[in-house]
Every structure is written in structure tokens, then in C-alpha cells.
C-alpha positions as CSV (number, residue, x, y, z in Angstrom):
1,X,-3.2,55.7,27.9
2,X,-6.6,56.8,27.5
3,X,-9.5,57.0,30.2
4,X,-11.4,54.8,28.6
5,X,-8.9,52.0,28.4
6,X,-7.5,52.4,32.2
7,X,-11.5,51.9,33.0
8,X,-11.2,48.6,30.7
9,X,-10.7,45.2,33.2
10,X,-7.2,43.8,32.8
11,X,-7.8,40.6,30.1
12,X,-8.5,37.3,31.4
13,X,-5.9,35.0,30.3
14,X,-7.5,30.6,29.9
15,X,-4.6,28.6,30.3
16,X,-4.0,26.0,27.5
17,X,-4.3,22.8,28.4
18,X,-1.4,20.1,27.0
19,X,-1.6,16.6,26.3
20,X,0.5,16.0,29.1
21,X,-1.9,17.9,31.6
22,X,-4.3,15.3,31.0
23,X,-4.5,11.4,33.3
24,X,-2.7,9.4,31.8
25,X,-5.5,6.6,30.6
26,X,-6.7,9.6,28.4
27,X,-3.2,10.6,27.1
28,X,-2.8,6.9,26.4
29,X,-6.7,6.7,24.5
30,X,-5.3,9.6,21.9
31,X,-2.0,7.7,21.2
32,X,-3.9,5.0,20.5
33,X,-5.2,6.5,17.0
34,X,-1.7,8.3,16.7
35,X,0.0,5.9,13.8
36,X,2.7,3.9,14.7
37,X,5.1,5.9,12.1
38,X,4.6,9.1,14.3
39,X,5.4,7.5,17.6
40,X,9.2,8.2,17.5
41,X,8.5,11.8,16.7
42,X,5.9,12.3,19.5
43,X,8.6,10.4,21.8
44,X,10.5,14.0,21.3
45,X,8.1,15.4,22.9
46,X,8.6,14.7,26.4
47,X,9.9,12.0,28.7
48,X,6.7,11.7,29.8
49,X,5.4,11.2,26.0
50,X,8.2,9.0,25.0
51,X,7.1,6.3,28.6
52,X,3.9,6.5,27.5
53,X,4.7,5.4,23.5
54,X,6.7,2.7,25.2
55,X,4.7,1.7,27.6
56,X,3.0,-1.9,27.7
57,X,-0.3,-0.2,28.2
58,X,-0.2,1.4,24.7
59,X,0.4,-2.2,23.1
60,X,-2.3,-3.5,24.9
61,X,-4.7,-0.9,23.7
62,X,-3.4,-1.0,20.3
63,X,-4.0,-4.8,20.3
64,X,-7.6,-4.2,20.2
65,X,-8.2,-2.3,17.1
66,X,-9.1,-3.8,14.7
67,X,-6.0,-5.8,12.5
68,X,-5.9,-6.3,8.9
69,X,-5.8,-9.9,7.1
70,X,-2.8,-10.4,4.5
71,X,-4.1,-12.1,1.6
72,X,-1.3,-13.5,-0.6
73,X,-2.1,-14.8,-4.3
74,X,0.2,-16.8,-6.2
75,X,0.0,-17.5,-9.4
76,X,0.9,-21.2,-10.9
77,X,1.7,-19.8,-14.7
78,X,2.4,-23.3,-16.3
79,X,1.7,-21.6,-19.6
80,X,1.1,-18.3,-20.9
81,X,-2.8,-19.5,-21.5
82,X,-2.8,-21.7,-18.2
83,X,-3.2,-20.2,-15.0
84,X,-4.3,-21.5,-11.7
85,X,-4.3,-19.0,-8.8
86,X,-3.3,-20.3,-4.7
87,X,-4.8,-18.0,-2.0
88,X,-2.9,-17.6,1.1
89,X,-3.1,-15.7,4.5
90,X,-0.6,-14.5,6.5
91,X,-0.4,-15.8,10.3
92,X,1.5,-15.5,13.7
93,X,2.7,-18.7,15.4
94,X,4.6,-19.0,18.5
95,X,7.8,-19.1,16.1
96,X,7.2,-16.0,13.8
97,X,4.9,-16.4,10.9
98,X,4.1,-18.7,8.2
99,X,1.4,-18.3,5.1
100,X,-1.7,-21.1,5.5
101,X,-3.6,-21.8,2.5
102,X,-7.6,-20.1,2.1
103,X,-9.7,-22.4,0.6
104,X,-10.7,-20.1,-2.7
105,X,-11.5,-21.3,-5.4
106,X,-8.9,-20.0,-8.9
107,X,-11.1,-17.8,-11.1
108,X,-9.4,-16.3,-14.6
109,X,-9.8,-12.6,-13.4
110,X,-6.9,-13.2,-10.5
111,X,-5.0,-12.7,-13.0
112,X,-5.8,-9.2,-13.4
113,X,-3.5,-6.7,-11.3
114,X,-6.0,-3.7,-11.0
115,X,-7.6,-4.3,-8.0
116,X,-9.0,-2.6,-5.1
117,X,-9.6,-3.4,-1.4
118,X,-13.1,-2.1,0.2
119,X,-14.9,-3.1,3.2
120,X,-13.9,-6.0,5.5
121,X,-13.6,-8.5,3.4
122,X,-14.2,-7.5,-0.2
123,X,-11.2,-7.6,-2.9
124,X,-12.7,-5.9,-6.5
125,X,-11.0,-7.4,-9.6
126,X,-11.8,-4.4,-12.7
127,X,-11.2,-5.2,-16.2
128,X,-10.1,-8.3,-18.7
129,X,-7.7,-10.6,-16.9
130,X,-5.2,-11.4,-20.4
131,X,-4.7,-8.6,-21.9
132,X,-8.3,-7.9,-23.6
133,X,-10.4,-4.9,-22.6
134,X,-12.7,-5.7,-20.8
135,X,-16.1,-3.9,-18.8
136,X,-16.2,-6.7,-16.2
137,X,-15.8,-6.7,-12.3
138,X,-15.4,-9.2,-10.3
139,X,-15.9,-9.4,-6.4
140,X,-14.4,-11.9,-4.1
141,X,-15.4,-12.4,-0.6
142,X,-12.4,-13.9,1.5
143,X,-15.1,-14.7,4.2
144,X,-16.9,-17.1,2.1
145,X,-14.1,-17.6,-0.1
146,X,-17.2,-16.9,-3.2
147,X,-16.8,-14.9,-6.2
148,X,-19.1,-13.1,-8.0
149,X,-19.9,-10.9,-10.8
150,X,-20.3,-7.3,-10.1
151,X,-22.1,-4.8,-12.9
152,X,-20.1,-3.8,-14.9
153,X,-18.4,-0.2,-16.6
154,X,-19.1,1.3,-19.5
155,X,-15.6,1.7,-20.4
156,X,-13.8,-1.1,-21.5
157,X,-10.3,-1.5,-20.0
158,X,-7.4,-3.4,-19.8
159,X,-6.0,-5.2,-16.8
160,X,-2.4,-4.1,-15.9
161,X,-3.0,-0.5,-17.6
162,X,-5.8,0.5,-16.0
163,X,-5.0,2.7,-12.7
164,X,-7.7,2.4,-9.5
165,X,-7.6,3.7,-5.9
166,X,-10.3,3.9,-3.5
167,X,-11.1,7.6,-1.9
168,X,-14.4,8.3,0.5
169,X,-15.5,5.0,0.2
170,X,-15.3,4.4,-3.9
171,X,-13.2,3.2,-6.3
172,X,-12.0,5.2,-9.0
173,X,-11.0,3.9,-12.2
174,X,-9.0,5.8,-15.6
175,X,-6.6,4.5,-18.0
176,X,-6.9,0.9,-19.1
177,X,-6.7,1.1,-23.0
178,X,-4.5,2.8,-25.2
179,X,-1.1,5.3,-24.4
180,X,-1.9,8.4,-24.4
181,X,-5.8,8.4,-25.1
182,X,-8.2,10.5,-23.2
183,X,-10.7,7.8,-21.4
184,X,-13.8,8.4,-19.1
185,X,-12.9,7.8,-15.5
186,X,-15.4,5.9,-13.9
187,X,-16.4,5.6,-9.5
188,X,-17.7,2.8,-8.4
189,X,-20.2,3.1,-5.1
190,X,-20.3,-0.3,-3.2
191,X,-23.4,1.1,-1.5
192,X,-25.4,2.0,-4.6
193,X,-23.6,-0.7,-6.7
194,X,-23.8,1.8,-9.6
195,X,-20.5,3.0,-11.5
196,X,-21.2,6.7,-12.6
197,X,-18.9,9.1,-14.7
198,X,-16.5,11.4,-13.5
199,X,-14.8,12.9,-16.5
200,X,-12.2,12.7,-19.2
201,X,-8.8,12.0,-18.2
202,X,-5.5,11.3,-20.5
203,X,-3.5,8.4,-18.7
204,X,-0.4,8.0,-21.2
205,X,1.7,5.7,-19.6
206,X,0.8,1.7,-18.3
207,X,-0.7,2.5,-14.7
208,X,-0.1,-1.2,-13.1
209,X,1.3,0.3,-9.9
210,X,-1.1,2.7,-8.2
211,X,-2.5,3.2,-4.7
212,X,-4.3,5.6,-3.3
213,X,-2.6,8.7,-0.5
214,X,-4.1,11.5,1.3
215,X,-7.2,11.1,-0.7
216,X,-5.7,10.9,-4.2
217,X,-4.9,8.4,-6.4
218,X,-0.9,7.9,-7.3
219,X,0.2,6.2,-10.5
220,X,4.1,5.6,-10.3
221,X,5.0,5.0,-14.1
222,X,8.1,5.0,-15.7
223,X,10.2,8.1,-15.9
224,X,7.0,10.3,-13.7
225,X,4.3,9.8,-11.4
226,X,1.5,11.1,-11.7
227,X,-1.4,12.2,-9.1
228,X,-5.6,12.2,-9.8
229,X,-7.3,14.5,-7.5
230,X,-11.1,14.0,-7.7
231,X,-11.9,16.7,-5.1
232,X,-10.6,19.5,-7.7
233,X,-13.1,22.3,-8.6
234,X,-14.2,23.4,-11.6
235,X,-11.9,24.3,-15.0
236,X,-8.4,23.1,-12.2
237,X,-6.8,19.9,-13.4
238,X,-7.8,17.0,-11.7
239,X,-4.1,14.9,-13.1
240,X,-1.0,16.5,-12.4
241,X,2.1,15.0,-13.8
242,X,5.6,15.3,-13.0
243,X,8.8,14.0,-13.7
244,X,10.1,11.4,-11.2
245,X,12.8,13.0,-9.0
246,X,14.9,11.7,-5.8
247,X,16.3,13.6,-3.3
248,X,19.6,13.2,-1.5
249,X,19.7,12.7,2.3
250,X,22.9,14.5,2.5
251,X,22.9,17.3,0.3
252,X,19.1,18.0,0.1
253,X,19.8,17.8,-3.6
254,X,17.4,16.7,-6.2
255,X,17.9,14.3,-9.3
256,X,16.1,12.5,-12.3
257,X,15.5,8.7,-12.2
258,X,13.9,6.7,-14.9
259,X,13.6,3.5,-13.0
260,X,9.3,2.2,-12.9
261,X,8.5,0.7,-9.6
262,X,8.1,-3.1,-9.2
263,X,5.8,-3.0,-6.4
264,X,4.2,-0.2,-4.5
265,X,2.2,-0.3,-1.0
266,X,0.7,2.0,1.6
267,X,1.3,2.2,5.1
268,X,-0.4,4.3,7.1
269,X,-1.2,6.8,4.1
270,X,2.6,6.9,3.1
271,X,3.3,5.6,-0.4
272,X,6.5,2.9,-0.9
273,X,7.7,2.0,-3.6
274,X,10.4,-0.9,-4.3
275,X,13.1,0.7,-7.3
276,X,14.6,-2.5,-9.2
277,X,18.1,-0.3,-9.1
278,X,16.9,2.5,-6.0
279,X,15.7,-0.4,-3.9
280,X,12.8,0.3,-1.3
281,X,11.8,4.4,-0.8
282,X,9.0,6.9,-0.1
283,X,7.0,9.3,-1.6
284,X,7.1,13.0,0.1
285,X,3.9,14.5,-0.8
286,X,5.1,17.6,0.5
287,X,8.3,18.4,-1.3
288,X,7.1,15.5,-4.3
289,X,9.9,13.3,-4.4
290,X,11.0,10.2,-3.6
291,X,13.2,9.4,-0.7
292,X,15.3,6.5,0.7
293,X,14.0,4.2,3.4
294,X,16.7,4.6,5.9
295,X,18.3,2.9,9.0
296,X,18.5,4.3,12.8
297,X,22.1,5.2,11.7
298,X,21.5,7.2,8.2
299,X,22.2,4.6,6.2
300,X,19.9,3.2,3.5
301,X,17.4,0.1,4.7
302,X,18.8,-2.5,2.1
303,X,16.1,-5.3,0.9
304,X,16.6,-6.4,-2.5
305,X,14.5,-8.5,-5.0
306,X,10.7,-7.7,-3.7
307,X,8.1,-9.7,-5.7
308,X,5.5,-8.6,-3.4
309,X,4.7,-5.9,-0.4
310,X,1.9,-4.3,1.7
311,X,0.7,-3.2,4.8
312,X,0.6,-5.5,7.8
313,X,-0.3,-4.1,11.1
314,X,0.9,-1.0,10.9
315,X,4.0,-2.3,9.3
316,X,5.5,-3.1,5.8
317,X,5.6,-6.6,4.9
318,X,8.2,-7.4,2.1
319,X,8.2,-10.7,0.3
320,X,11.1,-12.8,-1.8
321,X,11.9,-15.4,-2.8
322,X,14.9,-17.9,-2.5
323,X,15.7,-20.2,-4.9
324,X,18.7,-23.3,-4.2
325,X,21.9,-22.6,-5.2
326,X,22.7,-25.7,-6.7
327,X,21.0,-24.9,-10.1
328,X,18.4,-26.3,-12.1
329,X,20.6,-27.1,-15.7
330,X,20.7,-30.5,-16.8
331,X,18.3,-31.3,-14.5
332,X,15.3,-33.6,-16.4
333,X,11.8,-32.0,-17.0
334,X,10.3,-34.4,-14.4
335,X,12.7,-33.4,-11.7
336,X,11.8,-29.2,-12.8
337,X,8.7,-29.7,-12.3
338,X,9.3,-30.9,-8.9
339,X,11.8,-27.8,-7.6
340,X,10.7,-25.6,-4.9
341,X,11.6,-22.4,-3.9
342,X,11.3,-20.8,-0.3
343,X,9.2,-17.5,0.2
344,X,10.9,-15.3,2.6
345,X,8.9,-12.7,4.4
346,X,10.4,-9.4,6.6
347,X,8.5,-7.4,8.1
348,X,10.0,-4.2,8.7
349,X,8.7,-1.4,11.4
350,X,8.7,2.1,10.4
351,X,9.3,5.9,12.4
352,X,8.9,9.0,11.6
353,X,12.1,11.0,12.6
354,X,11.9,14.7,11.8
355,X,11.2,14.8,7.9
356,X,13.0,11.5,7.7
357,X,11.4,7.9,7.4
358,X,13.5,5.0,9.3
359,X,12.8,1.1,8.8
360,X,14.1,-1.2,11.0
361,X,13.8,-5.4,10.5
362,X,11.9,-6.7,13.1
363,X,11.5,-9.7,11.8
364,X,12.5,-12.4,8.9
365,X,12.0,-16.0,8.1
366,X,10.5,-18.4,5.3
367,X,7.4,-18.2,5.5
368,X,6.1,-21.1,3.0
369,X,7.8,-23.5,0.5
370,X,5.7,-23.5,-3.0
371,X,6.7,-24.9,-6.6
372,X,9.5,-22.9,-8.2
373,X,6.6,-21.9,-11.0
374,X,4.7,-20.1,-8.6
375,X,4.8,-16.4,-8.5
376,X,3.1,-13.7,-5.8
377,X,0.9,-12.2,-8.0
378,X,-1.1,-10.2,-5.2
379,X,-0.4,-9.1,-1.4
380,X,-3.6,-7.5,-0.2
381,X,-4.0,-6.5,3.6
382,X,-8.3,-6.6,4.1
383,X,-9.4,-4.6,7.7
384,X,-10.9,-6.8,9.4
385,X,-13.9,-5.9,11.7
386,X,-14.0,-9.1,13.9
């Protein structure tokens, strides 16, 4: 050793502080914004983490961020040019949950299923409601129950092709017309109330299920989904596509599928997605594949025929229907038109364990009994800021 270095002081070593160092109110503060899908993982950590994430203290706290409203719209599809659109919201009784209906008045553009979710109360409805291109938005308030006219896009674009998510704060729109045809992408700022251009973009497929993730918008399509990156610098591609792809729990092995999704949600920034023939998985952005929504035990969560899902509290809420068993033939058009059919709600709670997603039914129950014409046409969870 040099002189120079056995004259240097010996180095002063800060000890690093742990979560578990700190009082426990604090510990219990920084869980609170720790999403409920990472609470089984951070259970691992330590008994002492794993009391705390159980602890009746945490639910308290949790209790008093702010929750989300579930608005449910069904449609009453008489006839193919006659719609009339029910409102409902989601609410906790004593006994589980039923679905009360919101005084909103219908309005043609319901009909439209690109829509987007901004603010507190705010649902946006972009594009022509039947099937003709259209620059139009619509904005509902669910407050006020009020609907107005927003201004409107320079694109014209077609409801149920069009694909939309919402990232910083704005709601980005592409697609909407023809397959495979490049098409302006358009962001809308709520602030500004101004739509500006962001681009040319080639959506090829029909972009009716898309959310938005980790600050990109996802467009599950049949055979490939397909991610929009706005944040991309200059000359890199903003869409990437790829080819749908599942991966097997047990072998780690990946495969094709072809299957499009019927209905896709996000809950706490993790993309589901209910496969008529896969039933309900999740999207690994990391590895970008699709993975089974499993059970404590390994096996696959099984919930089949979804008409409707989104995020509830931190948790996936799933909607079906059940229709009687006794049949409807024979029966004489004035007695149709009087069936019902129950709407059955679960609501299923969700962990993170290791790279692994695990559901488990906390709870399920009929929720309303509507005419056997009525169909869930939206399920929309709006933060609420009460």
C-alpha cells in the first residue's frame, strides 16, 4: 500500500435505511399507494410486511382514496335502426351489489364503442355511432347526466374501427376508416379543447378493443396486437406489431393463437383480455405475450361468456348474463317480448405472485334483471374525486 493511501481516513460507511426500519404509520402511508396486485409479492418480503398488507389499518387507509364509479350501458337493440341506451351504476348494499339505474338520457352516439374515460366524470364518445365516418365527439357528464357536443376532428372515422386510449392526460385517436390505410392520428387536450395532429399511422385491422398500458395505447386485433407509442423520437416507429402469442405456465413455451378478444380492461395498468376459446388472460409487457389468469393452486381462473368487464376498486369486475333454461320456442311474440334475463356480476381480486398473476372470486351474484333484448354495450369505471 502506498503512503499516500495509509494517510487516507478509513471510508465512512451510511447505513441504508429499509422500509421496515421506518414507524409503522409511515410504512403503512407507502403501502397505501402500493397497488393491490403487488400486495402478495411485497407479503414475501417479511412477516413484518406481510402483517402490515393484512392489517385492518391498511384497509382503512385504502378506504379513503379516492374510488371509481362503474358505469354500465345497455343497449335495448329492438331493431338494427332502433336503439335506446339504459345507464346504470354499480353499488354495494349490505347483501353484495346490485346495478341502480342513472337517470341519463339515450343519445344515438352510445352506440359508438370507441370511447375514452378522462377526468372525474367525463366519458368521450369519438366518431359516427352506425357505421358512418364520422368527425363528431360527444361528451357525457355522469354528474349532470348532460351531453354535449365537443369540437370535432378533422379525420373522419368510424365507430368500432377506430382505436383510442388516453396517455398524459389526452386522448389519442388512429384507425377508424378503411383496412389497411394510413390515417392521421389525432390528440385531443381536454384543457385546450383543441384536437391537434400527431402523424400518419397504418391501423390495418378493426381496433374495437383497445386500452391504454404503461403509457401506450394497445389494440388487441385478431391474429396480433399491436402497441402505439407516442413518446417515440424521431425517424423510430411509433406502432409496433406483432403476432399474438401465449405462453405456457408449465413449459415456459410459446404458441400462435388467432382468437380476437371480446372484451378487454385495465386494472391497475395490466391489460385483460377475455379469449372466446382462451377464456380470461393478461398481457406481459415484458416478455409480450399473453398469459392465463390463474388460481392460488396453478390452475386456470375459469369464467366463461363475458359480455362486459372493467376495473372496480382495484379489482376486475366481469359481467354475464343468464338466460332461463326453459326456452323461448313456441313461445308467442307477446310473451318474447316480455322474457328477462338475469345479469350476473363477479368480481374477482387479483395478486401478483412472482411473474405470475392469480384471480381469486371474491364475490358473485345477480346483480339486475333487464329484458332478454338488452345487451351491456359499455362498462366504464370513472375516478371519482368526491
Amino acid at each position: 500500500m502506498s503512503k499516500s493511501n495509509a494517510n487516507e481516513p478509513p471510508e465512512k460507511h451510511t447505513p441504508q435505511l429499509s422500509l421496515s426500519s421506518l414507524p409503522d404509520d409511515i410504512v403503512l402511508r407507502c403501502l397505501v399507494g402500493v397497488p393491490r396486485i403487488y400486495h402478495l409479492n411485497v407479503s414475501w418480503v417479511s412477516k413484518h410486511l406481510r402483517t402490515l398488507v393484512r392489517s385492518p389499518e391498511l384497509t382503512v387507509l385504502r378506504s379513503t382514496l379516492p374510488n371509481s364509479c362503474l358505469n354500465v350501458c345497455l343497449e335495448e337493440n329492438l331493431d338494427f335502426d332502433h336503439s335506446f341506451f339504459h345507464w346504470f351504476t354499480l353499488n354495494k348494499t349490505e347483501y353484495g351489489f346490485v346495478l341502480n339505474p342513472t337517470p341519463i338520457p339515450s343519445h344515438p352516439s352510445y352506440g359508438s364503442s370507441t370511447v375514452a374515460v378522462l377526468g372525474s366524470s367525463k366519458i368521450f364518445f369519438i366518431g359516427g355511432p352506425r357505421g358512418e365516418p364520422s368527425t363528431d365527439l360527444w361528451i357525457l357528464d355522469t354528474r349532470s347526466g348532460t351531453i354535449t357536443q365537443g369540437p370535432s376532428m378533422t379525420v373522419p372515422r368510424v365507430a368500432r374501427r377506430a382505436a383510442v386510449g388516453v396517455i398524459d392526460g389526452k386522448i389519442h385517436v388512429m384507425g377508424g376508416r378503411g383496412f389497411n390505410e394510413e390515417i392521421q392520428v389525432e390528440v385531443f387536450d381536454p384543457n385546450s379543447e383543441t384536437w391537434e395532429l400527431a402523424g400518419v399511422e397504418k391501423v390495418r385491422k378493426i381496433s374495437r378493443s383497445s386500452v391504454s398500458v404503461e403509457r401506450k395505447v394497445y389494440m388487441v386485433e385478431y391474429e396480433e396486437t399491436n402497441v402505439y407509442n407516442p413518446r417515440k423520437g424521431e425517424g423510430e416507429p411509433r406502432m409496433v406489431r406483432f403476432v399474438s402469442e401465449m405462453i405456457s405456465e408449465g413449459t415456459g413455451r410459446k404458441k400462435k393463437f388467432t382468437e380476437m378478444a371480446h372484451s378487454v380492461c385495465v386494472v391497475e395498468d395490466v391489460l385483460f383480455g377475455f379469449f372466446t376459446g382462451k377464456g380470461l388472460m393478461w398481457f406481459d409487457t415484458k416478455l409480450n405475450v399473453w398469459r392465463r389468469l390463474l388460481v392460488r393452486d396453478g390452475k386456470q381462473l375459469v369464467i366463461s361468456r363475458v359480455k362486459g368487464m372493467s376495473e372496480y376498486d382495484g379489482r376486475l369486475v366481469v359481467f354475464n348474463y343468464i338466460i332461463p333454461t326453459h326456452g323461448l320456442w313456441g313461445v308467442n311474440e307477446d310473451d318474447i317480448m316480455a322474457a328477462t334475463k338475469n345479469v350476473q356480476c363477479i368480481l374477482v381480486s387479483l395478486d401478483r405472485a412472482g411473474d405470475k398473476i392469480c384471480g381469486t372470486i371474491v364475490w358473485s351474484g345477480v346483480v339486475a334483471t333487464v329484458p332478454l333484448w338488452f345487451n351491456v354495450q359499455h362498462c366504464l369505471a370513472v375516478p371519482s374525486d368526491y
